[in-house]
N, C-alpha and C positions, 0 to 999 in steps of 0.2 A: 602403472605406466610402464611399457615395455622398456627394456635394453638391449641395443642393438652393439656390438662389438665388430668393427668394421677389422680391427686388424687379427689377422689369423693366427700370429704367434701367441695371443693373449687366447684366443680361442682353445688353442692348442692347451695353455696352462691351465686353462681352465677344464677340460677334458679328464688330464691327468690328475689334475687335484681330486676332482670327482670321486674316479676311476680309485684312486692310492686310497680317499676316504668313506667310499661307499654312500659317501650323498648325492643329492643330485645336486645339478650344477648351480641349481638356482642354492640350496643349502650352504655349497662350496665357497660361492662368491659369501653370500650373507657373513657366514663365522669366519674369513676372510677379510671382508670390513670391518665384521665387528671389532676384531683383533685388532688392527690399524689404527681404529679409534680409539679403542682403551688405551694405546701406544701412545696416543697423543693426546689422551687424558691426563696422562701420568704426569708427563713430561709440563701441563699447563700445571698441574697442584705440583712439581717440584719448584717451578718457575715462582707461583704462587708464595708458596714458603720461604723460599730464597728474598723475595721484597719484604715478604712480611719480616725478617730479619733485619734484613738493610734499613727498612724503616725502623725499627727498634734502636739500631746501631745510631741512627742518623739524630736521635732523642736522647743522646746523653751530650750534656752540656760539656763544650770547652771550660778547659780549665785555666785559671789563670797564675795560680802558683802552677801550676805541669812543670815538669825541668826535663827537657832534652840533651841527654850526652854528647849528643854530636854537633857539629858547627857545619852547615849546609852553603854551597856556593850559590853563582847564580844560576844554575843549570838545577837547581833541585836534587843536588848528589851533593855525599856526607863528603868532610873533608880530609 
């Protein structure tokens, strides 16, 4: 399926990227998105990891002997 890039500044970067890496432009774009995506692969397996924690954390039972140092008001701040 073709791509049509109506605005010329993108044109334009797209040119020099080219031009700076010796591929053609269709090359240029590809390892260009490709890159973007892995960017935002990362970012979903840190996200991923980060719940996978939270859920861990969220699995240890309150305790009922626990002792708290501090005496809290009604704002949720120590006193």
């Amino acid at each position: 399926m073709p791509l049509q890039i109506a605005n010329p500044e993108v044109v334009r970067k797209v040119d020099e990227l080219a031009k700076a890496t010796g591929l053609s432009k269709t090359a240029a774009v590809g390892r260009a998105v490709d890159r973007m995506l892995s960017e935002l692969g990362g970012d979903a397996r840190q996200a991923d990891r980060l719940s996978a924690l939270l859920a861990q954390l969220d699995r240890i039972p309150e305790r009922a002997d626990a002792y708290d140092p501090l005496s809290w008001d009604e704002h949720g701040l120590p006193r």
